[in-house]
Every structure is written in C-alpha cells, then in structure tokens.
C-alpha positions as a Python dict, from the first residue, in 0.01 Angstrom:
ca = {
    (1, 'X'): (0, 0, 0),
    (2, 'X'): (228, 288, 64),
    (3, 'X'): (161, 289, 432),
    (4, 'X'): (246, -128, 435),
    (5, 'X'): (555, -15, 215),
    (6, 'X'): (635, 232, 477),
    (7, 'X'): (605, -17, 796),
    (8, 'X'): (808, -301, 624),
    (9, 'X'): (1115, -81, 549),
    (10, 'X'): (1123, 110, 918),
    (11, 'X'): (1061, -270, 1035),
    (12, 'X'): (1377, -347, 830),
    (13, 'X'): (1597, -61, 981),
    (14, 'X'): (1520, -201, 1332),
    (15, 'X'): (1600, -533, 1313),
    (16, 'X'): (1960, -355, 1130),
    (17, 'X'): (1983, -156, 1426),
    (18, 'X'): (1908, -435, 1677),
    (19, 'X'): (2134, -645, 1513),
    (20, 'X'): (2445, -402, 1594),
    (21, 'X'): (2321, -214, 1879),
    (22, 'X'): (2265, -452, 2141),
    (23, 'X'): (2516, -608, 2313),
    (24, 'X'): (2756, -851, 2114),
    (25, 'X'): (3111, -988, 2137),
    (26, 'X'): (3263, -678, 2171),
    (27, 'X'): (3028, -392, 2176),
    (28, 'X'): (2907, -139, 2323),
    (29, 'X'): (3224, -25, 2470),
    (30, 'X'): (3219, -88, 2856),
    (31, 'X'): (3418, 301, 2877),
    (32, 'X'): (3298, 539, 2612),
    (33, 'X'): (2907, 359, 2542),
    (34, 'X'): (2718, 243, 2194),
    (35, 'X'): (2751, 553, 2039),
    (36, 'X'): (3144, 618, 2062),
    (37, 'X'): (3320, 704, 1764),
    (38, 'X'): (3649, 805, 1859),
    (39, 'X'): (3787, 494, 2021),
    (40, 'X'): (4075, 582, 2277),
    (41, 'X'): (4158, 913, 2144),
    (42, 'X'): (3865, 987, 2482),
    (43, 'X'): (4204, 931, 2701),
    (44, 'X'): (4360, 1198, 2571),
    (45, 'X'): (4197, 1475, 2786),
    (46, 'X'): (4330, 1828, 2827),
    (47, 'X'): (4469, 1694, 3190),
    (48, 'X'): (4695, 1390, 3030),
    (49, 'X'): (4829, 1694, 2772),
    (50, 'X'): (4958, 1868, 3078),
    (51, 'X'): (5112, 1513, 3227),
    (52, 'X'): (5288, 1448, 2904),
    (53, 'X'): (5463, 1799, 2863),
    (54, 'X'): (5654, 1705, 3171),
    (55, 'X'): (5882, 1550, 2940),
    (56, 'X'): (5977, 1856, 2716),
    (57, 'X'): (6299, 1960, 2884),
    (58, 'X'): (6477, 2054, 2584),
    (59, 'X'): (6279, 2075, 2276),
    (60, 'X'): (6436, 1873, 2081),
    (61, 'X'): (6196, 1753, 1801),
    (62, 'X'): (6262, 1370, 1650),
    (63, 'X'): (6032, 1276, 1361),
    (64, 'X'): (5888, 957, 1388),
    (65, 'X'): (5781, 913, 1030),
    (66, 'X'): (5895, 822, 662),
    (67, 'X'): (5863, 1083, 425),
    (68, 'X'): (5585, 1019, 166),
    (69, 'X'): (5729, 1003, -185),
    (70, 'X'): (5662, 805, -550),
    (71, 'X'): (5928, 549, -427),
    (72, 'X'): (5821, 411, -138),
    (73, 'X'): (5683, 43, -97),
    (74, 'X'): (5316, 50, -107),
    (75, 'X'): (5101, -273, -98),
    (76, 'X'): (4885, -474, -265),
    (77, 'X'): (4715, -252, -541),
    (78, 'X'): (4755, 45, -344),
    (79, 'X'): (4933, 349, -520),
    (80, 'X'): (5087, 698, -457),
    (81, 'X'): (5140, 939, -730),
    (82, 'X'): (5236, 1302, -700),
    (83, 'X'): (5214, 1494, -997),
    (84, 'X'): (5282, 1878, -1118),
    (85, 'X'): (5051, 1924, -1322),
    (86, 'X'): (5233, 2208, -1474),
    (87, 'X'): (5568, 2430, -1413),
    (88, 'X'): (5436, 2683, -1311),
    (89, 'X'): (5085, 2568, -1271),
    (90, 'X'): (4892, 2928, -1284),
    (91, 'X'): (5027, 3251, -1375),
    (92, 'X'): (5187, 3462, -1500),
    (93, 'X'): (4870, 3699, -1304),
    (94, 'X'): (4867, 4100, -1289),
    (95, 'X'): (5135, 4337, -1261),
    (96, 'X'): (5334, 4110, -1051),
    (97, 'X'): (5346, 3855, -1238),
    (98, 'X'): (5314, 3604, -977),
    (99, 'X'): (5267, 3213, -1052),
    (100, 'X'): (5150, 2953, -819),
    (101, 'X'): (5245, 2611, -826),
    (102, 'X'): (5003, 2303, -699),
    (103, 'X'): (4986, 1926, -710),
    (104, 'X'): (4773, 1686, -762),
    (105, 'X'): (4787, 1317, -508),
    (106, 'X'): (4644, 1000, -614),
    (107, 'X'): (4669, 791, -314),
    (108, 'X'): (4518, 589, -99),
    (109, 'X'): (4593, 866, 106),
    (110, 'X'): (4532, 704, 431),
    (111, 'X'): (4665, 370, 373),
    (112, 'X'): (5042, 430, 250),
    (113, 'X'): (5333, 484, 423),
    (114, 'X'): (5344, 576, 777),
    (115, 'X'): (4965, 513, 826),
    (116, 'X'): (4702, 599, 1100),
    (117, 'X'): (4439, 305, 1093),
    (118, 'X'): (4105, 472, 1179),
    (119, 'X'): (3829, 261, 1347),
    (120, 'X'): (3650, 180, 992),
    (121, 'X'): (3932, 53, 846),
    (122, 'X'): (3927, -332, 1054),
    (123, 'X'): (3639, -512, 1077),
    (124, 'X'): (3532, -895, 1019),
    (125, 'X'): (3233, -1048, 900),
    (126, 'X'): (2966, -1205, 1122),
    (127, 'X'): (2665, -1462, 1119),
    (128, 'X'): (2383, -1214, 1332),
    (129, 'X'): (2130, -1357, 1525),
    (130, 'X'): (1840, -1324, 1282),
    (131, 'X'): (2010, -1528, 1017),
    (132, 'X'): (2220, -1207, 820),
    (133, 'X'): (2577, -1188, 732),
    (134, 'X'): (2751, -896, 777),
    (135, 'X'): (3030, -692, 831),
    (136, 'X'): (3104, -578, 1176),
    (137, 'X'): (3322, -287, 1313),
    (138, 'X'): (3436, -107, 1641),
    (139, 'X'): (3137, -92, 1835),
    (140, 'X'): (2931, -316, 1706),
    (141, 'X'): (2899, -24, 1394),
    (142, 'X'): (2831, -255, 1092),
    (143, 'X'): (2788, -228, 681),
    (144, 'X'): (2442, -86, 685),
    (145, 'X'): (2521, 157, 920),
    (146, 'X'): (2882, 265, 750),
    (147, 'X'): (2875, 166, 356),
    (148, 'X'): (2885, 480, 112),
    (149, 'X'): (3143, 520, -177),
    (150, 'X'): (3186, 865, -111),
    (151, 'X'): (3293, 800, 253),
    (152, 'X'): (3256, 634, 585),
    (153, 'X'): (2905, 741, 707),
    (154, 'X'): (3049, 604, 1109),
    (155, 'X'): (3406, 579, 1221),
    (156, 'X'): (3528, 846, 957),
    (157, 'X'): (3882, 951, 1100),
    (158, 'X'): (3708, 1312, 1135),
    (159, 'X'): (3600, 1143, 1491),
    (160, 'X'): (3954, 1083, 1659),
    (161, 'X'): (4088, 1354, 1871),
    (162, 'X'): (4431, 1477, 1841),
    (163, 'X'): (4664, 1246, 2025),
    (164, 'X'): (4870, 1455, 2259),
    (165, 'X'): (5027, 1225, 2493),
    (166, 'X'): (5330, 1059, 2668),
    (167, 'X'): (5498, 830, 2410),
    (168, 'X'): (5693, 524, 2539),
    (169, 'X'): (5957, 385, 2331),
    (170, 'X'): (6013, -11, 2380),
    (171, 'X'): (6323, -55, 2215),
    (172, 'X'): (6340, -430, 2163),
    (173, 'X'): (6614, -435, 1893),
    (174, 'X'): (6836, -198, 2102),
    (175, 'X'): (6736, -440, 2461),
    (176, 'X'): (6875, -710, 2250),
    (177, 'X'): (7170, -558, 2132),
    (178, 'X'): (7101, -582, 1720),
    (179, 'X'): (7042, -328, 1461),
    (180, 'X'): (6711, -540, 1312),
    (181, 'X'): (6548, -797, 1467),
    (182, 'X'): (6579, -1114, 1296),
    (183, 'X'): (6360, -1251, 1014),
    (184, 'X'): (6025, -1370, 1149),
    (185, 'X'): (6075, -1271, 1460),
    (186, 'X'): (5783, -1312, 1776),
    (187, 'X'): (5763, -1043, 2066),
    (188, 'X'): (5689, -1234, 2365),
    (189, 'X'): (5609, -1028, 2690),
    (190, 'X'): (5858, -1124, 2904),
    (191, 'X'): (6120, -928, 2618),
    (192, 'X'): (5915, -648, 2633),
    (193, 'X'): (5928, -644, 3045),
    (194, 'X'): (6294, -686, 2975),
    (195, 'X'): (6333, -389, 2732),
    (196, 'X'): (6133, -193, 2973),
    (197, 'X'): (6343, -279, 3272),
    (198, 'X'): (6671, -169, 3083),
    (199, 'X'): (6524, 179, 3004),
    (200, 'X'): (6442, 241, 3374),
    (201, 'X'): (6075, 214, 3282),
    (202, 'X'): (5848, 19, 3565),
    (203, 'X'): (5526, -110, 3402),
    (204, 'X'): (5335, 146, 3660),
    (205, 'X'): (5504, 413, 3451),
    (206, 'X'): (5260, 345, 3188),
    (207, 'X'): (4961, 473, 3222),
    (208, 'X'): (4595, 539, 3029),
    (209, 'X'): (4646, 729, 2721),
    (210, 'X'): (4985, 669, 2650),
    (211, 'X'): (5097, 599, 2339),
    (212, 'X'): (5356, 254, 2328),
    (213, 'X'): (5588, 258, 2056),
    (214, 'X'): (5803, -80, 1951),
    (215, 'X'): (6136, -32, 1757),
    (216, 'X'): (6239, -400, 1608),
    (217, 'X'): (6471, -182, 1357),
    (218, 'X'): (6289, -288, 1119),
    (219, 'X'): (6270, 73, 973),
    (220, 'X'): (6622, 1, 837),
    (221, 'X'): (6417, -224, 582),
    (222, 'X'): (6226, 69, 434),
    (223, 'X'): (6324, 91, 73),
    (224, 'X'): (6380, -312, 68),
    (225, 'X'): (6148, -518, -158),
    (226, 'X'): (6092, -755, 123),
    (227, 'X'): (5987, -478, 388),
    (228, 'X'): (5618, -582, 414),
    (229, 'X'): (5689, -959, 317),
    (230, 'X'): (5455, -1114, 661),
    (231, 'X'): (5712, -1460, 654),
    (232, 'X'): (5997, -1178, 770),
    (233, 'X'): (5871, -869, 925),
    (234, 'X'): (5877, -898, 1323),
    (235, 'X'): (5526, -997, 1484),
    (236, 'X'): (5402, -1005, 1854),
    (237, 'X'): (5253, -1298, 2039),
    (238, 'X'): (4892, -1284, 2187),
    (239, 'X'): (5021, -1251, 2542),
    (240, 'X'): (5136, -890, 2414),
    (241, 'X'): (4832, -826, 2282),
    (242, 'X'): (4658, -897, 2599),
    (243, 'X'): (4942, -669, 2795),
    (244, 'X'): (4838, -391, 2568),
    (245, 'X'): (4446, -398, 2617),
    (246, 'X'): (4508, -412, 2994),
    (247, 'X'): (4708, -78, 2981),
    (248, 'X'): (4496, 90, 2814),
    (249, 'X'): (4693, 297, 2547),
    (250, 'X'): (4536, 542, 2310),
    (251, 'X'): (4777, 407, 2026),
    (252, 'X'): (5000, 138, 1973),
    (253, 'X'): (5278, 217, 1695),
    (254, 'X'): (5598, 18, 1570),
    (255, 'X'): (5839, 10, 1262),
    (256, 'X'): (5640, -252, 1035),
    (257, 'X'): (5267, -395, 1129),
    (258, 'X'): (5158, -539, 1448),
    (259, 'X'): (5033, -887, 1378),
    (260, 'X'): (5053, -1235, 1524),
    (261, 'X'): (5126, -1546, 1343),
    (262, 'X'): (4810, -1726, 1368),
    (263, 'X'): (4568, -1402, 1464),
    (264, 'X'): (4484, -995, 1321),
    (265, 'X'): (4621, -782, 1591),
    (266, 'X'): (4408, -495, 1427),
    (267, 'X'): (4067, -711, 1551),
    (268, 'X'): (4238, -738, 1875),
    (269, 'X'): (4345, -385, 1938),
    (270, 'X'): (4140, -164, 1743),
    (271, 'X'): (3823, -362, 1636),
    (272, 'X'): (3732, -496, 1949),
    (273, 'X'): (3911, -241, 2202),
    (274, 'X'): (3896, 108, 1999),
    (275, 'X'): (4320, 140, 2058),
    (276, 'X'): (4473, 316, 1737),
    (277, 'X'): (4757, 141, 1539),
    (278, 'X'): (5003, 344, 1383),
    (279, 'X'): (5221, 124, 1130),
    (280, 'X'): (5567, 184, 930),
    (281, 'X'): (5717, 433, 1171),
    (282, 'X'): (6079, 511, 1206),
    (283, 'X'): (6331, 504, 1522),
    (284, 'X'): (6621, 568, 1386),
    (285, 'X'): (6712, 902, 1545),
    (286, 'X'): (6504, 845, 1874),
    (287, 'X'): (6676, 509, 1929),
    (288, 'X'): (7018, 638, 1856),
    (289, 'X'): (6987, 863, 2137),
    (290, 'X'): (6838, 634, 2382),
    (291, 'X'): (6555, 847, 2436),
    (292, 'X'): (6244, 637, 2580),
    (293, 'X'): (5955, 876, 2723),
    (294, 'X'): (5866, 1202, 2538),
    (295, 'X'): (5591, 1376, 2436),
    (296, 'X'): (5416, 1218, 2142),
    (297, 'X'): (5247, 1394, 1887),
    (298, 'X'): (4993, 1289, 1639),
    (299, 'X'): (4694, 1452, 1439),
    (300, 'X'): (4554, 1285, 1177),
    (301, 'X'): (4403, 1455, 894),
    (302, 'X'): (4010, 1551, 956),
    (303, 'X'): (3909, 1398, 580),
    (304, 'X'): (3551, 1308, 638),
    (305, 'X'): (3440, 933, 634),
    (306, 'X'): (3817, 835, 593),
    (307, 'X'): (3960, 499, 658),
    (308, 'X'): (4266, 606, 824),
    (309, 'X'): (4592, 921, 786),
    (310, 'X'): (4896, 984, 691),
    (311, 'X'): (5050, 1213, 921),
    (312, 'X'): (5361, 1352, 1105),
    (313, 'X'): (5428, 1198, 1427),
    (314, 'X'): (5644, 1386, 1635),
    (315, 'X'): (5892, 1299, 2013),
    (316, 'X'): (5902, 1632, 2151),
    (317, 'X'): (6199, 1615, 2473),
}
C-alpha cells in the first residue's frame, strides 16, 4: 500500500513538472534555458560594467527614486508603517551609557514606492494540457513549483544580479516640450524615435543590457491622490512593447507603471521575456539637466523568496 502510495504521488510530481517544463507559450527561455532564474539581470556581465562606466566623467550622482516614508500613496490594501518602537529603544548600557535606537517596517516591502518587480511577482493563470488550471510564471515556473507563505520557493528576488549598466533616459515629456504628459496619455514608437533623435541618441546606441528609462513627468504627481488612478497615468502602446523585447534591455523603468490600455505590459516584458520593470521613479533632477546616458545603478535587496525591492537607483555621470 505504501509502495502504491509512493508511485502515485512521484507520478503526480511528474506530470507537475511536465506540465511547466516542456516547452509552452513562452518558456524555456530561448537565451538563459529552463532553469533560469534571474531573467535579464544575465546581460549584465562584468564586460557591460566596464562599457557603462564610460559615462562617469564627472561623478555627479542623481537619485532616481522617491524617498520611502508613512505619506506616500500606496495601493490597493498595501501599507507602509515605520515605527520607533521606543526613544531610545535600548540603553542606557555600561559605563558609557550608550543607547541604540531601531525601527520596526510593516510593509509590503517590495511592492511600495519606487518598486523593483521580481520575476514571481507577474504571472497569469493557464488551462495545461492534462486538464489543470494553474498559475504560470517566467519560465514556465508555476504554483506548485513556487507557492509557500513564508516565501517564493523559485523567482525569489535573491536570484537577480546587481544591475550595473548604461541607463538611457527617453525624455518624452521634455521631447514634447511639457512639464507632465497629459491625462491618459499613449506612447507610440514613433515619439519615442523622436525623443531619441532630439537627445542625439541613434537606436544602435542601445544595446543588450541597458537599462531604458521613460520620463512622462509624471513624477510631479507623486503626493497627488490621483497618481496611480490607470484612466490618467501615461501608458505605452504594444508597438513599444514590441521595440523593447527586440532590444533586449535588462530593465525597463519610468515615472508611474508601464501598461497598455487593453493589455499587462508586466506579462509582456517580464512574464514572458524575463526584462525587469522598475515603477514610480523620479526625473526631476536628471531631466532638468538634460542628461540622457549615464551609468545606472540598481541592487535590489537579497530578501529570500521575495516578490520584488525597494531600492536606490542611482545616474552616476
């Protein structure tokens, strides 16, 4: 009986294996193979660190990121909450004296302000082969492969490498001459092309393993109510989308959330194509002094079996 037992569940874990690990609509990658779990942080070699420091001619530092505080916009049923527990929290210890002060974070750490989506955080849900419904993720990676509530057991943000790279700036709100693009707003490609031309940047320019920043000015919305409200905040049309996958970034980034009108730019990009989405940055000092190619700078936190990051993203010129 045991031995029966035994056979039935190891038949079970192939059929879940075979169900994810063969070849499906978007898996395995054609690059990086079934196994990859770091997406197109692989572009980011030690060579493409040495390209991208071309750029630092001055060291001037710009921070691409909003500062993480209690008043921030945060969706949904998301929170952040920072609390001292107590002033000081330990001490007065030993002849010294000394006291120590800590904090405690509620958050959904990796999914609040300027955010790093990790490769477990979009996925969809799919009718398999054999007659199961599940949910599937980068790589063909799916729920019985990934579910635990103490953490991602594939496509933890532990697995992306730091992203050390040449950042491009594609300043469509400065290319069309406003401070914020307008309410509702659609990125078609032939803008971007535009915006690229203006900055003296040829598409050849770009190149694997760059990361391709978009400044719609949105930023300057940050501490509105209606800064994540999807009728107003810019989106991009599909033709982008496609323009992206066939340069090959290792992130995409802008000032609010990539998305289409009718389709999830995060099953596009990062579900399907392993290219990281950084959301909710801010241009304001980079576009103010017209500076479009840098050195980029991002590490996410290595939390184990994490969604996604926050995280500092840097311009280094």
């Amino acid at each position: 009986m045991k031995r029966s037992i035994t056979l039935c569940l190891l038949f079970l874990t192939l059929i879940t294996l075979a169900q994810t690990k063969e070849q499906g609509p978007w898996w395995p990658h054609p690059i990086w193979g079934a196994e990859d779990q770091a997406g197109a942080s692989n572009w980011v070699t030690p060579e493409k660190i040495v390209e991208a420091s071309k750029w630092i001619k001055t060291g001037v530092t710009y921070e691409l990121g909003h500062v993480y505080e209690r008043e921030m916009f945060v969706p949904d049923n998301r929170t952040f909450q920072l609390f001292i527990p107590s002033f000081p929290t330990y001490g007065p210890d030993g002849e010294d004296r000394v006291v120590f002060n800590d904090e405690v974070l509620i958050a959904q750490i990796g999914q609040v302000g300027t955010q790093f989506d990790g490769l477990g955080h979009p996925g969809k849900q799919m009718d398999m082969a054999n007659g199961t419904t599940t949910e599937v993720f980068y790589n063909g990676y799916s729920t019985s492969e990934m579910k635990n509530p103490f953490g991602l057991q594939k496509l933890g943000i532990e697995h992306v490498k730091p992203l050390i790279t040449t950042g491009i700036l594609i300043d469509i709100a400065g290319a069309a001459g406003k401070d914020v693009m307008e309410d509702g707003y659609e990125l078609n490609l032939d803008e971007v092309l535009d915006a690229l031309k203006k900055e003296g940047i040829s598409e050849d320019d770009i190149t694997p393993g760059d990361a391709i920043l978009f400044n719609f000015g949105w930023w300057r919305n940050w501490h509105t109510e209606f800064v994540m409200d999807g009728k107003k905040r810019p989106r991009i049309s599909m033709e982008v989308v496609e323009w992206l996958i066939k340069k090959q970034p290792a992130m995409v980034g802008s000032d609010a959330i990539l998305d289409g009108e009718k389709f999830n730019v995060h099953l596009e990009l990062t579900m399907k194509n392993g290219i990281f989405n950084l959301e909710w940055m801010d241009f304001e000092t980079l576009s103010a002094d017209k500076v479009y190619q840098f050195m980029f700078v991002f590490t996410p936190l290595r939390i184990k079996g994490a969604t996604g990051s926050p995280g500092r993203p840097l311009a280094i010129r």
